[in-house]
Backbone as CSV, one residue per row, in Angstrom:
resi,resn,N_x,N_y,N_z,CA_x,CA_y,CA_z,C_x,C_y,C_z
1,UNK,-26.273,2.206,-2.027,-24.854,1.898,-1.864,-24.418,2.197,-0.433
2,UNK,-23.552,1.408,0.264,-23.216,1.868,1.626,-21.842,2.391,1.164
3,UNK,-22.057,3.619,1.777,-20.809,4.555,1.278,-19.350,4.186,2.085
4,UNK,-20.177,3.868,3.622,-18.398,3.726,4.385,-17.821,2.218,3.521
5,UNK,-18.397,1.361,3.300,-17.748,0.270,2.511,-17.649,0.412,1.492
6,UNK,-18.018,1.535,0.358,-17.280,1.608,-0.818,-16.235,2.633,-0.707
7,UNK,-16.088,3.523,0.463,-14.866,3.941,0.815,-14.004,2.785,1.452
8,UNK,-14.363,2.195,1.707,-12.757,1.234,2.746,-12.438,0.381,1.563
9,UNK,-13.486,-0.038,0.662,-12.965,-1.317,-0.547,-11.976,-0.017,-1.920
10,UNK,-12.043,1.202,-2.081,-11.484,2.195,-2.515,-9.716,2.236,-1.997
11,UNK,-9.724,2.237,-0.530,-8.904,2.634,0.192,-8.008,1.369,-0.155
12,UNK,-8.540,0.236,0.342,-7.649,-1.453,0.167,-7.038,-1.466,-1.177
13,UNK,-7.878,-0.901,-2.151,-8.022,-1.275,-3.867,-6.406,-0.443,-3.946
14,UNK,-7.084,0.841,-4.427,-6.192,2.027,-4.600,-4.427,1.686,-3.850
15,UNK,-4.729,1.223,-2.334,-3.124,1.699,-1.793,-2.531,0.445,-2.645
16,UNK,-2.700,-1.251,-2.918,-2.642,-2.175,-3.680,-1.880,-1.358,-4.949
17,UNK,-3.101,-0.810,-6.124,-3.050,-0.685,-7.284,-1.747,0.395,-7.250
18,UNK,-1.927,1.524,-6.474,-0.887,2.254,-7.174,0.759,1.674,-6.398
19,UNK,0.589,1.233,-5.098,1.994,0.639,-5.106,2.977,-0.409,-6.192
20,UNK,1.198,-1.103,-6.255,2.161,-2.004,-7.938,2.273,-1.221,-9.102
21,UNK,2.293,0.204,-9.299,2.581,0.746,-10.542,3.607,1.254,-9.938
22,UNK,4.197,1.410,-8.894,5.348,2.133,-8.610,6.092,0.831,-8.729
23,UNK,5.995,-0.251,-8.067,6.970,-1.136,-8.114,7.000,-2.049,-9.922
24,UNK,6.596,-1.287,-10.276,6.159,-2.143,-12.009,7.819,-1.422,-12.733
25,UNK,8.131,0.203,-12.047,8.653,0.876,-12.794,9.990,0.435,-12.168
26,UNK,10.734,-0.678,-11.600,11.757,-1.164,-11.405,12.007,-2.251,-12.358
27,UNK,11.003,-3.011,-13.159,11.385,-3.813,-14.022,12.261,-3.779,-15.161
28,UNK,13.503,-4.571,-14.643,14.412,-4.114,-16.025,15.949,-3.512,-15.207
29,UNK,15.020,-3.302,-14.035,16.009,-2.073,-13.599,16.761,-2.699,-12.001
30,UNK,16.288,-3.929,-12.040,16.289,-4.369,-10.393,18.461,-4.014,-10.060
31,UNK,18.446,-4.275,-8.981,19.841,-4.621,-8.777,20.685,-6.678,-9.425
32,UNK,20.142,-6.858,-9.171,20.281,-8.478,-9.685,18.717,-9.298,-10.274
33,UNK,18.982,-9.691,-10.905,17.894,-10.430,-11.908,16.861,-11.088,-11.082
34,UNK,17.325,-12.312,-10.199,16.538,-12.684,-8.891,15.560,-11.527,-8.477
35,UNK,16.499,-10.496,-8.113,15.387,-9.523,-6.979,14.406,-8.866,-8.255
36,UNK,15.062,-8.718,-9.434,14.033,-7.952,-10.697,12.729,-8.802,-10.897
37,UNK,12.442,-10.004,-10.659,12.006,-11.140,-10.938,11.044,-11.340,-9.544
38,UNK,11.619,-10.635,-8.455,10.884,-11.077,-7.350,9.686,-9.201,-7.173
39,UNK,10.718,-8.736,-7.523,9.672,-6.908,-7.897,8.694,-7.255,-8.267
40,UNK,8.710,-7.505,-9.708,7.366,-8.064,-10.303,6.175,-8.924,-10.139
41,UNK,6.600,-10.146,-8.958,6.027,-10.748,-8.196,4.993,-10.095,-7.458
42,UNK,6.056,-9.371,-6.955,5.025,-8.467,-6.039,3.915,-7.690,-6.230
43,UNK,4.472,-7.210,-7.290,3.533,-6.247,-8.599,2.351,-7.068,-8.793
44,UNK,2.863,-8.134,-9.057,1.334,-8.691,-9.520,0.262,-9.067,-9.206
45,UNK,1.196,-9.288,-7.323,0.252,-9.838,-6.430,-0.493,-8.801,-6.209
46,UNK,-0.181,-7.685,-5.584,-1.038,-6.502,-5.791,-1.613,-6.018,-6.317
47,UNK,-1.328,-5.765,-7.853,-2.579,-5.916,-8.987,-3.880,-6.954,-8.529
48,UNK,-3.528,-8.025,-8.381,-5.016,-9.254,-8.081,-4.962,-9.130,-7.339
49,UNK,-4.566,-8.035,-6.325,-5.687,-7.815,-4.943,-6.284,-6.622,-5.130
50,UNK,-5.430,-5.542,-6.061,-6.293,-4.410,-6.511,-7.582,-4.783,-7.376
51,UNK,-7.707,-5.845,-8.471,-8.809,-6.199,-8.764,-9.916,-6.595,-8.258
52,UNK,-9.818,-7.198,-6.794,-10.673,-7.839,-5.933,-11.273,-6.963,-5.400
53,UNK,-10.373,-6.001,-4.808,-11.327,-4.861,-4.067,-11.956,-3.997,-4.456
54,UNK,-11.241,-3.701,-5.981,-12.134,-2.733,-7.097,-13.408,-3.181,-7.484
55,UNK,-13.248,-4.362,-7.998,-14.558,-5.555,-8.508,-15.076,-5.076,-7.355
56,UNK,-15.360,-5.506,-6.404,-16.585,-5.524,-5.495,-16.522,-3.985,-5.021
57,UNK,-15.870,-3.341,-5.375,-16.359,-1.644,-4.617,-17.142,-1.407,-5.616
58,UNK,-17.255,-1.692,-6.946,-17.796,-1.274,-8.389,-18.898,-1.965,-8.220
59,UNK,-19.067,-2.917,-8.180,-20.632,-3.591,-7.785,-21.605,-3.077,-6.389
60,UNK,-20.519,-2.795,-5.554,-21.105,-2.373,-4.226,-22.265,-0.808,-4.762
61,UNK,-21.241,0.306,-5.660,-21.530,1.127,-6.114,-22.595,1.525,-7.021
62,UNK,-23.133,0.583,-7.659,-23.885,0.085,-8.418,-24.098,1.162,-10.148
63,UNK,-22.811,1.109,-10.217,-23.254,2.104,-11.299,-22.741,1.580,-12.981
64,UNK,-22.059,0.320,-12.903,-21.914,-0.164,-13.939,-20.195,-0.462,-13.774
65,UNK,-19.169,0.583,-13.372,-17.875,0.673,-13.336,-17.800,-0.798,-12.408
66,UNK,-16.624,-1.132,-13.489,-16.059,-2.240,-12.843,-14.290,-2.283,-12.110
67,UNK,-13.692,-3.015,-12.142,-12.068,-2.598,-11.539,-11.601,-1.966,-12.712
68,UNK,-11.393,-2.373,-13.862,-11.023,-1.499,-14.469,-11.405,-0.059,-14.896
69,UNK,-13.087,0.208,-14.821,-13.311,1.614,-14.890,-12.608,2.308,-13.836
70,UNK,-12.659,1.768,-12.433,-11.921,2.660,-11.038,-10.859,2.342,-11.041
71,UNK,-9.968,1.574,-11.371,-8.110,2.007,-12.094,-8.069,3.105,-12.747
72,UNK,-8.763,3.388,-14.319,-8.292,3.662,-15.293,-8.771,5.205,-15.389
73,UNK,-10.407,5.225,-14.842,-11.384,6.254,-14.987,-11.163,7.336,-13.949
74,UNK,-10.431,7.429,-12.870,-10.712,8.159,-11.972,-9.246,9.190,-12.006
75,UNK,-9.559,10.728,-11.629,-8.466,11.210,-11.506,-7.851,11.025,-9.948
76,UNK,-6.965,11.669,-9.504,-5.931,11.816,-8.879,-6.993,12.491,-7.628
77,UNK,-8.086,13.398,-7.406,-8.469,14.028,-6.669,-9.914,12.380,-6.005
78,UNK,-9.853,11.635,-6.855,-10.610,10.394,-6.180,-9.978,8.796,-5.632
79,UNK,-9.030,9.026,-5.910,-8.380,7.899,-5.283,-8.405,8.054,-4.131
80,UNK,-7.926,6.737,-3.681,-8.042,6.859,-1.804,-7.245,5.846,-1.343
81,UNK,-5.937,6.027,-1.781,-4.476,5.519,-1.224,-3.897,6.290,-0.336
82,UNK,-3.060,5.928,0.808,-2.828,6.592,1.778,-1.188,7.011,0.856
83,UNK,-0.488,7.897,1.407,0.375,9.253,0.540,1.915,8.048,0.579
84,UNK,1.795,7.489,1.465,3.227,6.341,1.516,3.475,5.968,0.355
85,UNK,1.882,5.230,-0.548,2.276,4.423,-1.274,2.687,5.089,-2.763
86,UNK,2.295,6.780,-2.777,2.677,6.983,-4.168,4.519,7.650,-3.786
87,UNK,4.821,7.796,-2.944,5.642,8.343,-3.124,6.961,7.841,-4.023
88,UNK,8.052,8.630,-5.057,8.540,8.114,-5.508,9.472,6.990,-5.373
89,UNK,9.869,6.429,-5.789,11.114,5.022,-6.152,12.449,5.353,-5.471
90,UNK,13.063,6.698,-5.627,14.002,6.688,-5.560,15.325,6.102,-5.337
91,UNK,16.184,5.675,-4.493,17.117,4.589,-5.064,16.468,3.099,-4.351
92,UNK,16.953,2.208,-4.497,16.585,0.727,-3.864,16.431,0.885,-2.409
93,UNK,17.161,1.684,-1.574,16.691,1.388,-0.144,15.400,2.313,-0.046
94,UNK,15.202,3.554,-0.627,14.158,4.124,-0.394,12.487,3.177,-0.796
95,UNK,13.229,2.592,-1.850,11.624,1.347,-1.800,11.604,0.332,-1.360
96,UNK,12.803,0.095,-0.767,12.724,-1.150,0.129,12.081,-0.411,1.035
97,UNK,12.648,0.549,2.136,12.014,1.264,2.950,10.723,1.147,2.854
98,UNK,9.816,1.842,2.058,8.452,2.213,1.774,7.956,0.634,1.619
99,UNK,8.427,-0.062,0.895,7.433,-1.244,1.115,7.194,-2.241,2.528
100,UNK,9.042,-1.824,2.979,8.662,-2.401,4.691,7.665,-1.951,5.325
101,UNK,7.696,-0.466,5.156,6.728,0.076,6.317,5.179,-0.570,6.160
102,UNK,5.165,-0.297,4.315,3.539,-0.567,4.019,3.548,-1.881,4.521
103,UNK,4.330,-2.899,4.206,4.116,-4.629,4.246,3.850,-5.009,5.798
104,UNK,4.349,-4.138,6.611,3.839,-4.506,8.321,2.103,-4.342,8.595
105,UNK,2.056,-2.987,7.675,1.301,-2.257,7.946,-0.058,-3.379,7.859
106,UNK,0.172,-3.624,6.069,-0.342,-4.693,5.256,-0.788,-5.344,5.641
107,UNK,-0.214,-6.045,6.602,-0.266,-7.654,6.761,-1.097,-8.056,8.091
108,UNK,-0.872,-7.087,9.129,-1.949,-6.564,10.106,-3.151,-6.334,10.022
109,UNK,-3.415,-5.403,9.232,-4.638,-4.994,8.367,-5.401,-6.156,8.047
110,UNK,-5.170,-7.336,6.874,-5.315,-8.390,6.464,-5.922,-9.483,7.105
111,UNK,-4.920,-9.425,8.744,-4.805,-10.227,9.283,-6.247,-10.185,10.147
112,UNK,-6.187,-9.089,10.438,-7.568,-8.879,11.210,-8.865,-8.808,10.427
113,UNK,-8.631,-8.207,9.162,-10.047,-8.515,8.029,-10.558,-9.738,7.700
114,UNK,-9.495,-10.681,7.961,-9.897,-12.352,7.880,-10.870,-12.745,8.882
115,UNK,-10.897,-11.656,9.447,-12.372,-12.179,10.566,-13.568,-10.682,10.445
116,UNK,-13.583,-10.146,9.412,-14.341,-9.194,9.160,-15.872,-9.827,9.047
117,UNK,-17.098,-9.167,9.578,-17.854,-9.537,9.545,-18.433,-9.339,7.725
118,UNK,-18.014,-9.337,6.970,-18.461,-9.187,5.576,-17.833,-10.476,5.174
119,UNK,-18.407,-11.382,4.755,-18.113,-12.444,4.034,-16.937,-12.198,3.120
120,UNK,-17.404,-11.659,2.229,-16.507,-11.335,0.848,-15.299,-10.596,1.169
121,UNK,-15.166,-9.306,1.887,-14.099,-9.000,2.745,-13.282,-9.740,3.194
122,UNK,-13.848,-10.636,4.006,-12.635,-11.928,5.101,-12.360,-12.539,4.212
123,UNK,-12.808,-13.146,3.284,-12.377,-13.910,1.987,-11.328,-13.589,0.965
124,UNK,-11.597,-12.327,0.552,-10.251,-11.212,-0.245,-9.260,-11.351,0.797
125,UNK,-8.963,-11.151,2.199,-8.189,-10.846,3.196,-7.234,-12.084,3.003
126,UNK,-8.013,-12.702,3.398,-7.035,-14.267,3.376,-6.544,-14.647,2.354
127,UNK,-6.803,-14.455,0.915,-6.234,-15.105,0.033,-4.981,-13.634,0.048
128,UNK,-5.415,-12.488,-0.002,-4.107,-11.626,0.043,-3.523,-11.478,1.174
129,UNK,-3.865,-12.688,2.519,-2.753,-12.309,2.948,-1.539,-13.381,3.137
130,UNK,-2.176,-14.620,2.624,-0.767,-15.593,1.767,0.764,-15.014,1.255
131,UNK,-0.082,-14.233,0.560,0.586,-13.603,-0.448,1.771,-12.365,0.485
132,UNK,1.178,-11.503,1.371,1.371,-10.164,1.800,2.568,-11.292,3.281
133,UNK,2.454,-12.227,3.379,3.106,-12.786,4.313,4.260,-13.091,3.613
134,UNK,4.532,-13.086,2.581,6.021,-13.198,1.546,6.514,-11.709,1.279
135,UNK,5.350,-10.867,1.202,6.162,-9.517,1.060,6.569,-8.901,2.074
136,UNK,6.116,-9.218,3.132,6.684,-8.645,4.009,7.978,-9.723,4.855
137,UNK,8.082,-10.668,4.384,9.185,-11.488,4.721,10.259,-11.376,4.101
138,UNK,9.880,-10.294,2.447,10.997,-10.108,1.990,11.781,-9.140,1.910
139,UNK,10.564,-8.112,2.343,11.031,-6.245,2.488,11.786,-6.147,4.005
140,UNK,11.144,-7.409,4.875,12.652,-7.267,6.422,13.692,-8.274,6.334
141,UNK,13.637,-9.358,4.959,15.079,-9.265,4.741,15.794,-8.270,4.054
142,UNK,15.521,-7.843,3.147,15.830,-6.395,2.309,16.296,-5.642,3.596
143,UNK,15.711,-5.021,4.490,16.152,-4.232,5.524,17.250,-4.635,6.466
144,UNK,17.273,-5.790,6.546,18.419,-6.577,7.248,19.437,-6.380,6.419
145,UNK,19.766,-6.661,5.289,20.873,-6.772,4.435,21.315,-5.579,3.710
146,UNK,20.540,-4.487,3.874,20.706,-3.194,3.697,21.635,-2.311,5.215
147,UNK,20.277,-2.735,6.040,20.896,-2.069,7.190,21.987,-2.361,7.996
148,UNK,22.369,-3.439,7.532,23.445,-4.375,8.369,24.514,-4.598,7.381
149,UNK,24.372,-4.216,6.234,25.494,-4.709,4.896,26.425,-3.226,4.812
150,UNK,26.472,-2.435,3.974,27.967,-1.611,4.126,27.354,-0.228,4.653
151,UNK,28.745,0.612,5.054,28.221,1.706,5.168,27.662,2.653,4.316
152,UNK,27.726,2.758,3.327,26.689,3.435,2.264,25.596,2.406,2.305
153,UNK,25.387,1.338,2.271,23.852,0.764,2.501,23.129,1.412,3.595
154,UNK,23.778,1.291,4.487,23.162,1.653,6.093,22.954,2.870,6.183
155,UNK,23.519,4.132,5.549,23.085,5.646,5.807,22.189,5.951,4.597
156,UNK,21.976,4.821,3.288,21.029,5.179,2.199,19.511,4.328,3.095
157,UNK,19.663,3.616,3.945,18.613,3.101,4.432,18.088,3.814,5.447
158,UNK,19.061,4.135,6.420,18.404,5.240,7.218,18.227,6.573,6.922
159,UNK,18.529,7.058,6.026,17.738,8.222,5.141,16.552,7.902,4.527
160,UNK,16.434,7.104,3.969,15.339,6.495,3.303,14.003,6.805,4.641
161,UNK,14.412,5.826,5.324,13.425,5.583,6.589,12.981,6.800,7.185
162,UNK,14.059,7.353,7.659,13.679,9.126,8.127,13.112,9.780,7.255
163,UNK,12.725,10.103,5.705,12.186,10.580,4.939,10.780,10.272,4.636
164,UNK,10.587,8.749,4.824,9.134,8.051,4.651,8.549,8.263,6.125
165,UNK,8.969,8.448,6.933,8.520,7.822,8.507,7.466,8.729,8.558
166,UNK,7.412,10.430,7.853,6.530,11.202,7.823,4.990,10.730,7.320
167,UNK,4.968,9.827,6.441,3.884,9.122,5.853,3.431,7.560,6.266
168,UNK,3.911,8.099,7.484,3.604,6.435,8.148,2.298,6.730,8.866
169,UNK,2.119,7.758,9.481,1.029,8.199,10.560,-0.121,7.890,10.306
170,UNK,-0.455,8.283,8.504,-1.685,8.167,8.117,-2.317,6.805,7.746
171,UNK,-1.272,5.676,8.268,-1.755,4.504,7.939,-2.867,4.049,9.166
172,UNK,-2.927,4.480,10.347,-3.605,4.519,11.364,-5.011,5.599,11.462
173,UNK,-4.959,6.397,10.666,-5.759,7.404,10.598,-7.418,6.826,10.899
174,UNK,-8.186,7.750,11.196,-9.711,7.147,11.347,-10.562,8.197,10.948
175,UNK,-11.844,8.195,10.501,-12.595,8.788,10.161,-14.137,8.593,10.540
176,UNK,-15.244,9.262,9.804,-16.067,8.561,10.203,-16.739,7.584,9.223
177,UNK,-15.945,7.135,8.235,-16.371,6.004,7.631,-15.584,4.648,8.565
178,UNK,-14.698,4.804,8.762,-13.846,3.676,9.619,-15.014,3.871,10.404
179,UNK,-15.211,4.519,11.778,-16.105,4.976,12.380,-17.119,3.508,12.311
180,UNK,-17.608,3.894,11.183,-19.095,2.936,10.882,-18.772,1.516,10.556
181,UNK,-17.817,1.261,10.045,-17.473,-0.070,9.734,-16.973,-0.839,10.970
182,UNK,-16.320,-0.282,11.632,-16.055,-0.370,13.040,-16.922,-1.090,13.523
183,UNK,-18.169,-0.399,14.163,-19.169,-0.717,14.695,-19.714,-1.765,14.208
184,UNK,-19.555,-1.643,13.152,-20.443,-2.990,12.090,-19.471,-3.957,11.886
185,UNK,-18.223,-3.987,13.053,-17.497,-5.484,12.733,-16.658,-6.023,11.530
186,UNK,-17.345,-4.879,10.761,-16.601,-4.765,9.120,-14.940,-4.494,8.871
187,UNK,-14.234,-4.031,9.926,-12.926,-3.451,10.075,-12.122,-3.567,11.336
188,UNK,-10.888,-3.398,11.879,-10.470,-3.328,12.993,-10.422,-1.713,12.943
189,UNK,-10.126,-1.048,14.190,-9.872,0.089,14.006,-8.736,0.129,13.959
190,UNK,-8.197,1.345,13.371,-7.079,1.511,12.900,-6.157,1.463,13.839
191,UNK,-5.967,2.463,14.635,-5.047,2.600,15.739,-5.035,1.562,16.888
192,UNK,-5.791,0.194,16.301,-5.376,-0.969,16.997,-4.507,-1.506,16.667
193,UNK,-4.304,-1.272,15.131,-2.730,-1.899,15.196,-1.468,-1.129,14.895
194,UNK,-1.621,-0.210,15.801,-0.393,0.702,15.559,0.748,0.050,16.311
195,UNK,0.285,-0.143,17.295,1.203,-0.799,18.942,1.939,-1.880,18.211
196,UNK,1.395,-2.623,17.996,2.156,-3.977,16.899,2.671,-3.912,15.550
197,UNK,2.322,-2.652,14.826,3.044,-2.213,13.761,4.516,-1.603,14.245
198,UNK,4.449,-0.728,15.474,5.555,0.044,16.013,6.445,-1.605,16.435
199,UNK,5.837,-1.694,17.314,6.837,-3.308,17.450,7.484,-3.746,16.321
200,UNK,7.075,-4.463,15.527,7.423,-5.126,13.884,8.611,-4.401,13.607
201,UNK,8.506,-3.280,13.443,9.059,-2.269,12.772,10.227,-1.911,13.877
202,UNK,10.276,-1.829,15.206,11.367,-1.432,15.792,12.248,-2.686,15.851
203,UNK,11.691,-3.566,15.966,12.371,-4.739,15.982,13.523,-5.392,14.759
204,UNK,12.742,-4.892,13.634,13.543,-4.821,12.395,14.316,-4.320,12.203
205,UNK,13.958,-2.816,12.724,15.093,-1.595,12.679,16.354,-1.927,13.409
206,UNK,16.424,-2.682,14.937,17.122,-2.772,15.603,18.038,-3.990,15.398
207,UNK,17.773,-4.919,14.697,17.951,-5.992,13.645,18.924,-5.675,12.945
208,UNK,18.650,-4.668,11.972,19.536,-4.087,11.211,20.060,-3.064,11.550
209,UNK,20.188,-2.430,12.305,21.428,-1.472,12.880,20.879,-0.423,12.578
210,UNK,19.480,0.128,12.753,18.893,1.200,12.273,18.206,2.319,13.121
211,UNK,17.997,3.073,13.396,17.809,4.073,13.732,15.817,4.168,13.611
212,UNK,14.955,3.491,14.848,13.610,4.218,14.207,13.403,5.210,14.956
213,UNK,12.761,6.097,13.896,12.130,7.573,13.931,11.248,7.516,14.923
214,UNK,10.934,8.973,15.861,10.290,9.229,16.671,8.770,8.702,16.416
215,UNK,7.876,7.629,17.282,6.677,7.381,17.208,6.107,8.471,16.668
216,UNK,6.445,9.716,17.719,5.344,10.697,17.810,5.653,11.945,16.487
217,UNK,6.500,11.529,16.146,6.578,12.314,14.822,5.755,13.690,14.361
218,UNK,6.041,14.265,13.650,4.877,14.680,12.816,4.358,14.570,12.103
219,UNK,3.364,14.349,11.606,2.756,13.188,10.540,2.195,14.348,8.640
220,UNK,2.294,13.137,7.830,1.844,13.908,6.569,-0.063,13.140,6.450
221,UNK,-0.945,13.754,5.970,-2.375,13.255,5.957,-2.802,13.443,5.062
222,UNK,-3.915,12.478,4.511,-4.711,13.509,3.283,-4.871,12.220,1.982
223,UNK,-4.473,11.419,2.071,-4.523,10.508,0.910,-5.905,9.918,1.046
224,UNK,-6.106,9.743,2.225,-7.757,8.775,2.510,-8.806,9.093,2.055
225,UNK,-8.408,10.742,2.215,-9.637,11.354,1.637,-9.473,12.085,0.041
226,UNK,-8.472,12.003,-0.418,-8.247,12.216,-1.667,-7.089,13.682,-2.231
227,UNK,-6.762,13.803,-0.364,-5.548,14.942,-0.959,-3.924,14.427,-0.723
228,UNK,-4.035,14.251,-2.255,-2.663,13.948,-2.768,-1.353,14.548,-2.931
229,UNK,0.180,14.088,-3.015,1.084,14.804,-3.633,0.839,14.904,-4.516
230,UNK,2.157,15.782,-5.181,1.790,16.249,-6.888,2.536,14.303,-7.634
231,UNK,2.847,13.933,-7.230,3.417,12.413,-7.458,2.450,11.393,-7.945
232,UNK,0.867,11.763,-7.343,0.663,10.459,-7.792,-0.330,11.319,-9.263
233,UNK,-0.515,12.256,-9.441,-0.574,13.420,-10.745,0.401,12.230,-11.810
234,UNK,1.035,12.262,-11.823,2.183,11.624,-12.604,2.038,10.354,-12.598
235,UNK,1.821,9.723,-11.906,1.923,7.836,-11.944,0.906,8.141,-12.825
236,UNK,-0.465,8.397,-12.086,-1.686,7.984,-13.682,-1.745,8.260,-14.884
237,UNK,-0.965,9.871,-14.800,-0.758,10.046,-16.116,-0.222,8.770,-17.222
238,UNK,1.239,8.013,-16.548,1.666,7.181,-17.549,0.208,5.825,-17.258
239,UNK,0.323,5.689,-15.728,-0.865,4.015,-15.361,-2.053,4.238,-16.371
240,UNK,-2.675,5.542,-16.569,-3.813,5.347,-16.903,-3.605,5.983,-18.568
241,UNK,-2.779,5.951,-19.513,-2.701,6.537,-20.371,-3.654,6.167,-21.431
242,UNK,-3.123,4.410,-21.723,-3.603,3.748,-22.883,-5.114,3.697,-23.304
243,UNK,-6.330,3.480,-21.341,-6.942,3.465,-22.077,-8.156,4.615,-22.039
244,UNK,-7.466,6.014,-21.782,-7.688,7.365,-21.533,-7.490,7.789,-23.322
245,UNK,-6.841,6.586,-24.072,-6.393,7.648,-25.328,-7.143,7.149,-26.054
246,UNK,-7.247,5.611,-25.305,-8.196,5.478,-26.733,-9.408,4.335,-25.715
247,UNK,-10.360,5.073,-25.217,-11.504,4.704,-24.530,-12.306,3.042,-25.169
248,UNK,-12.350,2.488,-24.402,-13.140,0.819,-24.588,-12.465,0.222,-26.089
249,UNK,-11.540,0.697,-26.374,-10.779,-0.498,-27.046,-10.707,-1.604,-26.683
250,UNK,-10.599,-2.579,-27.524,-10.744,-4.441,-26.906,-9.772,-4.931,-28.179
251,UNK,-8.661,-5.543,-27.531,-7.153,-6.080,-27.765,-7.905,-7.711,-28.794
């Protein structure tokens, strides 16, 4: 098994899978029916990109687990989502927030894996990043119409933003599995697209009348490699319940 690529297909899978269980838990609940309708969208798209990268990290791995064993089977101390994406829901600008940041992040990422020297990689990339080019077209209108719409929109958005901005750092992070994939053409490095993520993102901010947080920040770390908040403890508990209770059931 090559370990740095069943860590990076982990990392893609995971930040995917658990953002769409956070955004799953707005259904029902949206502000207007349209946007409830467009949540779920999103949700889903991310789910079938969490399957893609799971499927082939599970084969890469060779041990039988497929996407659903690494959804369902793994605790909280093996995932390998970066800490942005579990953080909670809290009101509508705080996940608008969090999905802007991730969806720049996203779509960069994507953009450059479409020329990954792994076949199957550049292939997943492109079809999710169709997709990741609507979410993020819709999380900086969301930010526009938040940040620019009333004054309680605009100070729940820039709170929002100042609260997440701490978990932005680690989207750039490197290791020495990046390291190896690197070399092997398999990945961009990370902190190549920071410069153009900071752009995206100030540009938006300034768009909407917003306030971005210091580049140099201080940063939160630890999701890549599997140290989590106590938050995403809780998402699996409910994500992974059904088939934790009752093991290889078939519907």
């Amino acid at each position: 098994m090559n370990d740095a690529r069943f860590e990076c297909l982990l990392r893609l899978g995971d930040n995917a899978l658990v953002l769409a269980q956070r955004l799953c838990a707005w259904i029902g609940h949206g502000p207007v029916m349209e946007e409830d309708m467009a949540q779920a969208n999103v949700a889903l798209d991310l789910i079938g990109q969490a399957r893609l990268w799971l499927a082939y990290a599970g084969e890469l791995e060779g041990r039988g687990r497929d996407e659903d064993a690494l959804a369902y089977g793994r605790d909280a101390g093996a995932f390998r989502n970066v800490l942005l994406v579990e953080q909670p829901n809290g009101d509508y600008a705080q996940t608008i927030a969090r999905q802007f940041l991730f969806d720049a992040w996203h779509h960069a990422e994507l953009s450059a894996l479409t020329a990954s020297s792994d076949a199957r990689i550049a292939a997943i990339a492109a079809k999710a990043l169709k997709e990741v080019s609507y979410h993020l077209e819709r999380s900086s209108d969301w930010m526009l119409r938040l940040g620019d719409g009333t004054a309680e929109s605009h100070a729940r958005l820039q709170a929002a933003l100042e609260r997440l901005w701490m978990y932005s750092g680690e989207l750039f992070d490197a290791d020495a599995h990046d390291a190896t994939l690197v070399e092997q053409g398999i990945v961009p490095a990370p902190q190549s697209l920071r410069a153009g993520w900071l752009q995206q993102v100030g540009a938006v901010c300034t768009a909407a009348t917003l306030t971005m947080p210091d580049a140099d920040a201080w940063m939160q770390h630890g999701g890549r490699q599997g140290r989590h908040s106590e938050h995403l403890g809780y998402l699996l508990a409910e994500m992974q319940f059904l088939p934790r209770a009752y093991p290889g059931v078939q519907w």
